[in-house]
C-alpha positions in Angstrom: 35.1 18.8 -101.2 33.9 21.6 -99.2 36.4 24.7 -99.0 37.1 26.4 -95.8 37.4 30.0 -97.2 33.4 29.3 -98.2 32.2 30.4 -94.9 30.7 27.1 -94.0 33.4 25.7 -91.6 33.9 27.7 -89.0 37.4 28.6 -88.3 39.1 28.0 -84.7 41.7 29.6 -82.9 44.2 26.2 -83.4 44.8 26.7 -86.9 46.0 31.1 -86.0 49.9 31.1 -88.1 52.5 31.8 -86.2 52.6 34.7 -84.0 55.1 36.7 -81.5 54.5 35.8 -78.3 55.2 39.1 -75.6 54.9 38.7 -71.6 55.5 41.7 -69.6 55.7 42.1 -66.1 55.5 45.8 -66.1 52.9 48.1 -67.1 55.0 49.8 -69.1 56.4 46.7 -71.1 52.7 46.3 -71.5 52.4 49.3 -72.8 55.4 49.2 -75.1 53.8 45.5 -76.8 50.5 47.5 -77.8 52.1 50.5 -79.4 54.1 47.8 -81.3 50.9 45.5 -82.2 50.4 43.5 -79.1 47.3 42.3 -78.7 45.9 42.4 -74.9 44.9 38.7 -73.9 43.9 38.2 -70.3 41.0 35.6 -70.2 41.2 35.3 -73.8 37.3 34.3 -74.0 36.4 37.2 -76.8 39.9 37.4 -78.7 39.6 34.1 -79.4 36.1 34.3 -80.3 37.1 37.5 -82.9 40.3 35.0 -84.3 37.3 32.6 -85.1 35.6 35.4 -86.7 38.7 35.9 -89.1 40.8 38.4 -87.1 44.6 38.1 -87.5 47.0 38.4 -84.5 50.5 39.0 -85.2 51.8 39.8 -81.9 50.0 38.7 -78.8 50.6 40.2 -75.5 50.0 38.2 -72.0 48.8 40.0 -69.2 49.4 37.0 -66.5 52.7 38.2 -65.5 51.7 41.9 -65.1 51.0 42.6 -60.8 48.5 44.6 -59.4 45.4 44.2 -62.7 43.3 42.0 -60.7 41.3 41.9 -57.3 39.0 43.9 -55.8 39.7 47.2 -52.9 38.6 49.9 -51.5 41.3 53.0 -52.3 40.2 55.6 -49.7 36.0 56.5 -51.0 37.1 54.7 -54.2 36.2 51.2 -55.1 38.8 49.7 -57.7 38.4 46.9 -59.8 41.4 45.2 -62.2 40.4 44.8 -65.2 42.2 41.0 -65.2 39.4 39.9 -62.7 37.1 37.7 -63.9 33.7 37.3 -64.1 33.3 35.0 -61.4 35.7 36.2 -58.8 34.1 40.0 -59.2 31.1 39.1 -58.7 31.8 36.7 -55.4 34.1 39.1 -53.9 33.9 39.9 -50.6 34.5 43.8 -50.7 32.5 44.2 -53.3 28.9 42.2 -52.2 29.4 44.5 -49.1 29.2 47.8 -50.6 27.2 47.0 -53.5 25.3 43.8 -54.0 23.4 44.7 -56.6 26.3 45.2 -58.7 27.9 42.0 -57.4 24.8 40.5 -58.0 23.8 41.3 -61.5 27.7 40.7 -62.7 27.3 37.5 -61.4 24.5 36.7 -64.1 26.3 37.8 -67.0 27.7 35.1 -69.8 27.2 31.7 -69.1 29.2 29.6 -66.2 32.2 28.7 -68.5 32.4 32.2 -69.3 32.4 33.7 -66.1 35.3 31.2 -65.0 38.2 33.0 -67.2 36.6 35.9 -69.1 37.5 39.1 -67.4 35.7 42.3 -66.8 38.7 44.7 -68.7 37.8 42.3 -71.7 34.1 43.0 -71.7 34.3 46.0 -71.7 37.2 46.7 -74.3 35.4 44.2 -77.0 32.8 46.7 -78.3 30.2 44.2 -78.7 26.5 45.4 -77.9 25.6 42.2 -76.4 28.0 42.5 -73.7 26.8 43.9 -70.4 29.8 45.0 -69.0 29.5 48.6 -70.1 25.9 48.6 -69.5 26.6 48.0 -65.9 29.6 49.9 -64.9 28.2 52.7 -67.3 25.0 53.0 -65.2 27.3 53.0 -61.8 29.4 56.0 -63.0 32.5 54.3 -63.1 35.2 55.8 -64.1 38.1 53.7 -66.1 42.0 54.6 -66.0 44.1 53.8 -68.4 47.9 53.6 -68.6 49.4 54.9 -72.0 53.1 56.1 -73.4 52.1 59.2 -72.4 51.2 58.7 -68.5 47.9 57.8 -67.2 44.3 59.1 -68.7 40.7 58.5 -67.5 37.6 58.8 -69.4 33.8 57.6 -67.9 32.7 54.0 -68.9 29.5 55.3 -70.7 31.7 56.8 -73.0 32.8 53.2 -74.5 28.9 53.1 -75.2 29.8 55.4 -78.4 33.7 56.3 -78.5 36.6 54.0 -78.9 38.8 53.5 -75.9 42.1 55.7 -76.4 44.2 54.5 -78.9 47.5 52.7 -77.5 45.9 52.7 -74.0 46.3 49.6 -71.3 42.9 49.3 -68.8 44.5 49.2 -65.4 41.5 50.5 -63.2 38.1 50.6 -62.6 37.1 53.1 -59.9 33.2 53.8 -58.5 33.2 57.0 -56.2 31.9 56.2 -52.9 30.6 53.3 -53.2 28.2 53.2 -49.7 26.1 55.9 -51.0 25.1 53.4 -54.1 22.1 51.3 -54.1 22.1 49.4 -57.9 19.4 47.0 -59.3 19.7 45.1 -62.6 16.5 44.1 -64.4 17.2 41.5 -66.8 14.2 39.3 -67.5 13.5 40.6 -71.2 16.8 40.4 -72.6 17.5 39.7 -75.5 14.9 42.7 -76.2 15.8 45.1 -73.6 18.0 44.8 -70.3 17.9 47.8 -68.0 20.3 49.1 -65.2 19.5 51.7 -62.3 22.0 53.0 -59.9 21.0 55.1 -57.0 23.0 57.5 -54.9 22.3 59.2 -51.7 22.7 62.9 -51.7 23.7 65.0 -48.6 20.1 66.6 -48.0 18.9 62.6 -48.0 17.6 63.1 -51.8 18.4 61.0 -54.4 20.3 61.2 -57.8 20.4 58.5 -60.4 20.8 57.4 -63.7 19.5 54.7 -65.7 21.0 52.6 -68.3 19.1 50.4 -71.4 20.6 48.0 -73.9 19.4 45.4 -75.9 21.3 42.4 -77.4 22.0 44.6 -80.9 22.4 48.5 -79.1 24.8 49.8 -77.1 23.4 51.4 -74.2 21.9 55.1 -73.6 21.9 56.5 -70.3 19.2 58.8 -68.6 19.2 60.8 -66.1 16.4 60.2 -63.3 15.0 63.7 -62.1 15.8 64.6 -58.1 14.1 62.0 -55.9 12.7 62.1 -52.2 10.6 59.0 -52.1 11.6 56.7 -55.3 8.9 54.4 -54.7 6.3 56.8 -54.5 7.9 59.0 -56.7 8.9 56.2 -59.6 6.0 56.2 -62.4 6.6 60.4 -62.5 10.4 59.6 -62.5 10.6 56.9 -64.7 8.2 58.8 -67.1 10.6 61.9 -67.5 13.7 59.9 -67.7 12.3 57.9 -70.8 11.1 61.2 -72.2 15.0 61.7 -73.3 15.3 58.7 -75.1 16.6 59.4 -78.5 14.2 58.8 -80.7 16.8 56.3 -83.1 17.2 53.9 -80.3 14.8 51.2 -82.0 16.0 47.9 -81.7 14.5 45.4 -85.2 13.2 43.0 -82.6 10.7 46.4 -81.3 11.0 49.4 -81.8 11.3 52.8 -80.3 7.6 53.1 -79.2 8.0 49.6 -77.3 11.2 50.3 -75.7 9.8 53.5 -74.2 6.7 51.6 -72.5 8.8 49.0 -71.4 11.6 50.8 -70.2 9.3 53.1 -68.4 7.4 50.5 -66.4 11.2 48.4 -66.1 12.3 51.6 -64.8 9.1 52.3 -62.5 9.7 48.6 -61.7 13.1 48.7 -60.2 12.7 51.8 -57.8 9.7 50.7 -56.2 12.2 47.1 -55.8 15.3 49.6 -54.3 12.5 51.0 -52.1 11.2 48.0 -51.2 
């Protein structure tokens, strides 16, 4: 008779013991469950993915009741995203593919359709799992995510969740981009698993360019470069591309490459993608 605790039955979330069950309607109720244990559930698609992976919930806290962690809006030049939206409303919202559909556009390819219907953005980015793309995406936009904790509200820039934890005790109730019309974003996407690559554009006030760059691959978390003062990005993006990859940490080597690859592939990606924003 096989055994369960073998490792050869998978476990489900239907046989989790008995749990406390908390449902706030206030951000600071919210807050109040986590410092006591509470477990943040909103779309549920990766906590019940980690209880099938053996984690142990004692006291689970629904987000449904709380107002105001979902939708999309502009908030003077900030554009703010709940965490609670999901996948497919982000990506299909109306504020958002105005301002910047290439964002809109390359959420709306992450996870697979079932996914996209109830998993949230807050949660993929919370998880910490490499394969994610969340923090790949909002990383490379320069988002910035607020949190609400016991002792008032603290921000901290999404690339950080690329190697620090989020802040202990803390509730995810914003995502803001600055100025979101000076943004042009492209996603490139077609060599993932081995590499996925981000770039996000803005447009400076002497009609230059900044940008950054983001690269993941399904086992690494992402690293972020900074592209060099642009004038013309397509003419411009072999030179650019080259000395962007040139800070590429020499440890970023993914099993399924390697270092040396995901520097000549990231470099002609990169090269790739601002000739495409020019274009």
């Amino acid at each position: 008779m096989m055994r369960v605790a073998s490792g050869l039955v998978a476990a489900s979330q239907y046989a989790m013991p008995p749990f406390l069950l908390d449902r706030p309607r206030s951000l600071a109720e919210a807050v109040a469950s986590i410092a006591a244990g509470g477990v943040p559930m909103a779309g549920g698609t990766d906590l019940f993915a980690q209880i099938r992976e053996g984690r142990s919930v004692a006291r689970l806290l629904d987000l449904s009741r709380v107002a105001g962690l979902s939708g999309v809006e502009m908030q003077g030049e900030l554009l703010r995203i709940g965490p609670a939206t999901t996948h497919a409303a982000g990506a299909s919202d109306p504020v958002l593919r105005t301002l910047l559909p290439g964002l809109a556009d390359a959420w709306s390819r992450i996870a697979t359709a079932r996914v996209r219907l109830s998993g949230t953005i807050g949660g993929n980015l919370m998880a910490g799992r490499a394969r994610y793309e969340g923090r790949l995406l909002f990383g490379t936009a320069g988002a910035t995510l607020r949190f609400a904790t016991a002792g008032g509200e603290t921000t901290l820039p999404a690339e950080c969740l690329a190697r620090d934890a989020p802040p202990a005790g803390a509730l995810l109730t914003d995502i803001l981009i600055a100025s979101p019309r000076q943004c042009v974003f492209r996603y490139e996407r077609a060599l993932r698993p081995m590499m996925t690559l981000a770039l996000c554009l803005r447009r400076e006030a002497d009609g230059g360019f900044s940008g950054r760059a983001g690269i993941a691959t399904e086992r690494l978390p992402p690293v972020f470069l900074t592209l060099p003062p642009l004038r013309d990005p397509a003419a411009e993006a072999d030179a650019a591309a080259a000395e962007a990859f040139a800070a590429l940490p020499a440890d970023f080597a993914d099993p399924m490459s390697g270092n040396a690859w995901l520097r000549m592939a990231g470099r002609a990606t990169l090269a790739r993608a601002l000739r495409g924003i020019a274009a």
